[in-house]
N, C-alpha and C positions, 0 to 999 in steps of 0.2 A: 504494500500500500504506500501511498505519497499523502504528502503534506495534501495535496487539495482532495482527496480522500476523507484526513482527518478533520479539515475545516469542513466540508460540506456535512459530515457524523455530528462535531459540533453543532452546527448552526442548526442540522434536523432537531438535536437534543432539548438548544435554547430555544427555541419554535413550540417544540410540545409542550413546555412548562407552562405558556402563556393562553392553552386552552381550559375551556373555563371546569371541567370533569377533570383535569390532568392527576394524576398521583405523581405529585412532587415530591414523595420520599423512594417511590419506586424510582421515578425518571434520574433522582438523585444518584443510588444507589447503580443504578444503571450505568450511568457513566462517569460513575468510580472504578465499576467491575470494565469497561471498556476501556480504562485510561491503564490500567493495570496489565489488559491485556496485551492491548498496542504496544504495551513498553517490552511484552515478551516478545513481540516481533519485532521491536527495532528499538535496540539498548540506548538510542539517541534520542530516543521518543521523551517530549517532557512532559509529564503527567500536569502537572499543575497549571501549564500555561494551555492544555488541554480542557484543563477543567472551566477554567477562566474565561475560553471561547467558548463553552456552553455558558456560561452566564452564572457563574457561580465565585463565591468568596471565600474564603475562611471563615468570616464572621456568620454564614445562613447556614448552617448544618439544620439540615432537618434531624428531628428528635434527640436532641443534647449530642450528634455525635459529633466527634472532634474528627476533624480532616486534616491530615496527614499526608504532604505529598509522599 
C-alpha cells in the first residue's frame, strides 16, 4: 500500500465519525487496530500522524482510554 492509500482509509474513517448513527468508539477502535496494522506492513508507517488524519487527538479517547502511539 502507499501513502494515498493510507490518506484516502483516513479520510473514509474521518467521514464516518460525522454521520449522525456512527459508533464512534467502534470507528475509534477501528483505526487504532488499522494504524497498528499498517505499521506491520511498513515499519515506516506513522501510527499517530495516521490517526490524526482520521480526525483524532490525544485528548478525545472515547471511554477513558488512553492512546498511545
Amino acid at each position: 500500500m502507499h501513502r494515498k492509500h493510507f490518506k484516502a482509509i483516513a479520510k473514509v474513517i474521518k467521514n464516518m465519525k460525522t454521520k449522525p448513527n456512527a459508533d464512534k468508539d467502534f470507528i475509534f477502535y477501528m483505526a487504532l487496530e488499522l494504524g497498528k496494522t499498517f505499521k506491520e506492513f511498513n515499519s515506516n508507517f506513522d501510527e499517530e500522524k495516521f490517526m490524526s488524519a482520521c480526525g483524532y487527538e490525544k485528548s478525545q479517547e472515547p471511554a477513558n482510554l488512553i492512546w498511545y502511539p
